[in-house]
N, C-alpha and C positions, 0 to 999 in steps of 0.2 A: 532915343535910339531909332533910327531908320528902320523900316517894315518893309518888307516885299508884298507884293498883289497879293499874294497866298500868307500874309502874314508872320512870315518869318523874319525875325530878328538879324540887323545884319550891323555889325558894326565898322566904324571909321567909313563909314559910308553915306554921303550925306545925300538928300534931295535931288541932286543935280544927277550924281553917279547913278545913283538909286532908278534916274529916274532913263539913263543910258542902260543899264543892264536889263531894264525890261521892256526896250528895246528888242535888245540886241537877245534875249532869250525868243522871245518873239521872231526874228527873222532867223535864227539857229531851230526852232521847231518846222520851217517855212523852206530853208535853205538857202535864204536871201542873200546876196551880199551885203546887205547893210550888216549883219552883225560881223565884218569885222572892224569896220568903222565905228559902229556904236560899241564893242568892245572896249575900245583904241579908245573911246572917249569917254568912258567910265572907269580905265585906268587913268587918267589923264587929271578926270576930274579927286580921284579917288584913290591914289596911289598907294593907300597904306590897305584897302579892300581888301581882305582876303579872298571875298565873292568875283572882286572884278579879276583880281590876280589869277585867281583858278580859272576864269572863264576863258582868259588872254592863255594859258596853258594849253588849255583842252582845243585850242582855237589851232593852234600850233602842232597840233599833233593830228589832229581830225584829217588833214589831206594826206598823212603817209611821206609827210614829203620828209626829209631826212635832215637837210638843211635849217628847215622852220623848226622843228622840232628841236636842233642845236643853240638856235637864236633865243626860243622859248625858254630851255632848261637855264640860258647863263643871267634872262633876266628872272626867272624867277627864281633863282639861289640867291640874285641880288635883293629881293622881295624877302626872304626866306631870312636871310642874314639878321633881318632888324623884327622878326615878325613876332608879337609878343604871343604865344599860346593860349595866357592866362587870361586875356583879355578877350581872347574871342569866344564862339559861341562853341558847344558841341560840333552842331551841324557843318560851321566854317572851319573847325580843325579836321572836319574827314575830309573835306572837299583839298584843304590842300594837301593831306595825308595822298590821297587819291590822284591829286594831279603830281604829288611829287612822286611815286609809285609811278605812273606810266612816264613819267620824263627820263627816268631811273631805268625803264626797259621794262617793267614790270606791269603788263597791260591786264595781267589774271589776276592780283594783289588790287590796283585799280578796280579793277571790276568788283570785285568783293566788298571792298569799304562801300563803293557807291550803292550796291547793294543791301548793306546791311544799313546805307542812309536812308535809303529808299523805303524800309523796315518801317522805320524811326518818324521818316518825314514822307510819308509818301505824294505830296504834294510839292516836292522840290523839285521843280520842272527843270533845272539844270544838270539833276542830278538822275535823271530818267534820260533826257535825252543823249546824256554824254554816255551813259550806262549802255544803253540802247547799241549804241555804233561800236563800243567796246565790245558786247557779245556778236557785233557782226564780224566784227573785224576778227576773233576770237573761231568762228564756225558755230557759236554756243547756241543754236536753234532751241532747245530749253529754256535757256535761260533768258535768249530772244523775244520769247515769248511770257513767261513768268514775272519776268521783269516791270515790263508794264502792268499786265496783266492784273497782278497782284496789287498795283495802286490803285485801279481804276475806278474801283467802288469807295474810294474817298473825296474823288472829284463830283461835283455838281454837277452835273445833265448841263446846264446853264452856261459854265462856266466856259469861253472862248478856248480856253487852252484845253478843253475835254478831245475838241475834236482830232487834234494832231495825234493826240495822243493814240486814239483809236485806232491812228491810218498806222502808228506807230506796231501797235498788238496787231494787226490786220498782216504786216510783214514776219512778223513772227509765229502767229497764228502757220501761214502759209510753209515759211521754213523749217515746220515742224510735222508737217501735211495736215494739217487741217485748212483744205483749200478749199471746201463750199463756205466753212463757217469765214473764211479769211477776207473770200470776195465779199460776201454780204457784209461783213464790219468793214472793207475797206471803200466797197460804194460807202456805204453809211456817211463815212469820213468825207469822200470827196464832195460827195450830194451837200454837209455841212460846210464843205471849204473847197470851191471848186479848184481852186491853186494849189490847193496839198499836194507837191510833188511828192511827198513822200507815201501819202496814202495811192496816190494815181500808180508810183511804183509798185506797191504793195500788190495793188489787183492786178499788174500786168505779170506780176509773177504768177499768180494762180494761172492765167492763161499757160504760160509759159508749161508749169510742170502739169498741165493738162491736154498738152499737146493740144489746147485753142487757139491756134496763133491766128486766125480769120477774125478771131474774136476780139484778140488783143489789136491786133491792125486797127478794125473798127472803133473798140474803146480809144485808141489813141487819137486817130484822125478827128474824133470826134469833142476832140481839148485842144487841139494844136495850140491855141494861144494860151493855153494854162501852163504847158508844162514845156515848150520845145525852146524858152530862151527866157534870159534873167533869172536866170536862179544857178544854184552849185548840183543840180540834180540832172539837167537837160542834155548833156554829153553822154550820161548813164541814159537814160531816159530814149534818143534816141539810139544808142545800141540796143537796146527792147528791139524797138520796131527794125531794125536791121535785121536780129536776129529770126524775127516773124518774118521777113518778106526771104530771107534767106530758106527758112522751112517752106513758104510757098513757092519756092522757086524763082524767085523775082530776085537771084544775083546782080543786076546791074540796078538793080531800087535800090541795092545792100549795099553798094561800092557809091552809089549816088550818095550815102548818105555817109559813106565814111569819110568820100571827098568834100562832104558841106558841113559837118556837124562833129566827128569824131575825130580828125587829124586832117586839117586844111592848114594851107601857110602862114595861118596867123595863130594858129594854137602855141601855145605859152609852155608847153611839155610837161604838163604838169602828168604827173604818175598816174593817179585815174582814169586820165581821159585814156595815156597812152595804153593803160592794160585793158580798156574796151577796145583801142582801135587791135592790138594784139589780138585780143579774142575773137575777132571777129575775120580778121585776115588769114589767123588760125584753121578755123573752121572752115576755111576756101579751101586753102591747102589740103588737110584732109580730103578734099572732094577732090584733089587733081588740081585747082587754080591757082599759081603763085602770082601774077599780076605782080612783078617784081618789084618797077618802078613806085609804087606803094611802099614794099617792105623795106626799099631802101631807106626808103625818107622817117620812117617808123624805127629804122636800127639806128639811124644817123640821130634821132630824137633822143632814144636811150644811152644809146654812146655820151653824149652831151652832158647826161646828168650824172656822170661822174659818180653811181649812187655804192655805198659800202652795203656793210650787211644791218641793212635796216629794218627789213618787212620782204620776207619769204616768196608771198604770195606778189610781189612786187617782181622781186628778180625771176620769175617761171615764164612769165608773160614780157620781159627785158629777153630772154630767151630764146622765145619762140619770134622774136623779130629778128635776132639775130639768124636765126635758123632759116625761115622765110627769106632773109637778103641773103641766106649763103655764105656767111660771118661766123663761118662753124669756128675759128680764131677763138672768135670774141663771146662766142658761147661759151667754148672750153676755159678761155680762162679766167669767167665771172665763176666757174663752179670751181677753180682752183682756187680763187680769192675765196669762198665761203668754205671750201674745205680748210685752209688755211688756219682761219677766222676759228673755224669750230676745235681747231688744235688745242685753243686755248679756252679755258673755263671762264663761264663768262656767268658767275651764280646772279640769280634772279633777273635774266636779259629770257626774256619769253621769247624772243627772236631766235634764240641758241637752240632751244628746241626745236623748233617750227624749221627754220631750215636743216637742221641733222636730219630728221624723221622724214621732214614730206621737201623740205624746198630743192635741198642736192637730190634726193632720189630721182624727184620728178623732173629737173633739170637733165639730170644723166637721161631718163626714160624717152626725155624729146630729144635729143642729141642722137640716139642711139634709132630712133624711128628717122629722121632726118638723113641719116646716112644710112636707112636699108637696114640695120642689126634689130629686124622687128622682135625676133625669141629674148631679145637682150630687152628692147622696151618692155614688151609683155611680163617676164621675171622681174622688174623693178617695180614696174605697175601694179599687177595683181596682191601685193600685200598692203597696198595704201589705199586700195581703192572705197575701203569704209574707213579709213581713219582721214578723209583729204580737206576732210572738215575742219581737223584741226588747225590747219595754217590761215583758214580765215575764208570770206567771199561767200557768198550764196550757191543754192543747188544749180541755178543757171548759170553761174560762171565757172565753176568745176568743172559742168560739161564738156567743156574744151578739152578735159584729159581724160574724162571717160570717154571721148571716142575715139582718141587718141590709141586708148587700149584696144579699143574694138578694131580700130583698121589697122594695127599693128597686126593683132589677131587674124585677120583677114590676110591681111600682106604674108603674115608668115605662115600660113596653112595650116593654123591653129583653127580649125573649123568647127568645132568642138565646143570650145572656149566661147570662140563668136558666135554660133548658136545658142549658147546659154544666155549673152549677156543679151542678145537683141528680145530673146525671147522676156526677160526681166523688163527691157526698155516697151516691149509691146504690151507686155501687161498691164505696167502703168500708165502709158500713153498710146493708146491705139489709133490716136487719129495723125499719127506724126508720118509726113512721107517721109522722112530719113528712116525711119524703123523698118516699114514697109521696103523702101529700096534696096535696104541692106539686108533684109528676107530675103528678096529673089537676089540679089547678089551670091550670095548661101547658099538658094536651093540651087542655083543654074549648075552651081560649080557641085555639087553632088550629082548632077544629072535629074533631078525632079523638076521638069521643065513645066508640067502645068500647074506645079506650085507656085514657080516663079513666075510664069505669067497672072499667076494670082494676085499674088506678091504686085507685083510692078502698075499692074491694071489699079488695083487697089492704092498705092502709091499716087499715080496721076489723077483718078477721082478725088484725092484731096486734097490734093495741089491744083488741080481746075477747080475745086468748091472755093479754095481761097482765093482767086483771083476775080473767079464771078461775083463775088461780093464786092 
């Protein structure tokens, strides 16, 4: 019987496939496009795999795309159809249990088994990294982080796959606020593998919820050829550094890089990319800037893909483009589609919750900011705003609706409200000029004017500190 690098038993898997899947785990730690060719060619070689079968699963669901995912599920029932149980291993009936479980809708059940494989085998590097993206996808910053976490002291110091793995706890680490210990394990990682997109992400998040963004600019500039092309990470990767030059003020560095990197004419519309370009267009907005001609081309994307109710966190940012083009149409009636949708019971589709709780709320909350009804956004908002984890994404992509709340709050003379939250935003991040600006925004409108020149003075000090760098 066939062995993996890590010594696991795989059956109907011979040499050849054996020797595609550790590939293709390998470019899947890395975010390569080779694993979905090397995938492709360890089913190919290996069609009865239950290893390559599941990895071909998890490969088809990883992008959120709605379509892949439908193509995935129908070949692997026909996988599923002939697949002897008794013949395979422990380890290879969770892994399909697992991948038949999120084909199914059921991404928290998925998470669990891979979890409890992870128990079992904690050196099952496919079953860490698929594990991994599930608690991201999920909001589960715990488990984020435990996940790996709790393997890591079975791996070898030595061992080539130790390093991803770190940049892996390094993102989670971070997700959970441990952001000094997060950067140091996530250097660690990239210093081990200067291409770890995924470790290089990790640390530019610390930046990020540390209001370092001078910091993260420099960290990035300083890999441009590690992480800004050839990989599945460098679309994301680049909305970082957007996001950073947007906090130093450098808006037209921001729009430079949406129109080269995030949503240019040759982008293939795939769902990630489009909900950074969303997020990022978003955030304009907010400030006053609709650059239209932009959010056209961004709603015309989403129109396009025709998407049902697949992934929550997909349709808010399908939304907020609409809204951006002034497609309030086609806003309202994607939230009629999911209301619809949620009429009917849909048991164990993880999806069904995710948009009831957070995806329709937070859809109405931009709709209703969008058209001026900010006491309307505000009331929608304010009960989600610790639960917005649950539909999935990191704390730097949420952001987009927590200030959402804020300038609703703003907008509707909710002063109050927006005093408190800027005040929670400055405590955690004091070096951020959006905090500071929306200070003196505050004080001006109370009449405390040399606060607000406090405020604002303080604002462009570090927004001139990040550009002299």
């Amino acid at each position: 019987m066939t062995s993996d690098r890590q010594g696991h038993a795989m059956t109907d898997t011979g040499e050849e496939a054996a020797g595609h899947l550790e590939r293709a785990w390998d470019a899947l730690l890395f975010f390569r496009p080779e694993m979905v060719e090397a995938s492709a060619a360890a089913v190919g070689a290996a069609p009865r795999s239950p290893l390559a079968q599941s990895l071909a699963a998890y490969l088809g669901l990883l992008g959120t795309e709605e379509k892949e995912a439908a193509e995935a599920r129908e070949r692997f029932d026909r996988f599923r159809s002939g697949f002897d149980r008794t013949a395979a291993t422990p380890r290879e009936r969770a892994h399909v249990d697992a991948a038949s479980a999120w084909l199914a809708g059921d991404i928290h059940h998925a998470g669990r088994v891979l979890g409890e494989l992870t128990v079992a085998h904690p050196r099952d590097v496919m079953a860490l990294a698929v594990g991994h993206q599930i608690d991201f996808f999920t909001g589960d910053a715990v488990r984020l982080r435990d996940r790996v976490g709790g393997a890591l002291s079975a791996w070898d110091p030595t061992d080539p796959r130790r390093g991803p793995l770190t940049g892996m706890y390094a993102f989670g680490l971070e997700e959970s606020g441990h952001y000094d210990r997060a950067e140091d394990v996530g250097l660690a990682a990239v210093e081990a593998n200067p291409h770890d997109v995924w470790a290089i992400h990790a640390v530019v998040h610390t930046y990020e919820m540390r209001g370092r963004f001078a910091d993260g600019i420099a960290f990035l500039d300083a890999r441009t050829k590690a992480w800004a092309s050839g990989n599945f990470m460098s679309v994301h990767n680049w909305w970082h550094y957007a996001v950073f030059a947007l906090e130093a003020g450098d808006t037209e560095r921001a729009l430079e890089i949406h129109d080269t990197a995030l949503h240019t004419p040759e982008s293939q519309g795939y769902a990630l990319e489009l909900v950074d370009a969303s997020a990022l267009l978003w955030r304009l907005l907010l400030a006053g800037d609709r650059r239209t001609a932009r959010w056209n081309a961004l709603a015309d994307a989403w129109a396009a893909r025709r998407d049902g109710p697949f992934y929550a966190f997909n349709d808010v940012h399908a939304v907020m483009a609409y809204l951006g083009a002034e497609r309030l149409a086609d806003a309202e009636a994607l939230v009629r589609d999911r209301k619809a949708w949620l009429a009917t019971p849909h048991p164990g589709v993880a999806n069904h919750a995710m948009t009831d709780e957070i995806g329709v709320p937070v859809c109405r909350a931009l709709i209703a900011y969008a058209t001026g009804r900010y006491d309307q956004a505000v009331e929608l908002l304010m009960p989600l705003r610790y639960r917005l984890h649950t539909y999935g994404g990191s704390h730097a992509q949420r952001d987009a609706v927590q200030k959402t709340l804020i300038e609703a709050a703003l907008r509707g003379g909710r002063d109050d409200l927006a005093r408190t939250l800027v005040s929670e935003r400055l405590g955690l991040r004091p070096n951020s000029p959006y905090n500071w600006a929306t200070r003196a925004r505050l004080a001006e409108r109370s009449g405390h004017a040399a606060e607000a020149t406090m405020a604002r003075e303080r604002a462009r000090e570090l927004t001139s500190g990040a550009r002299a760098r």
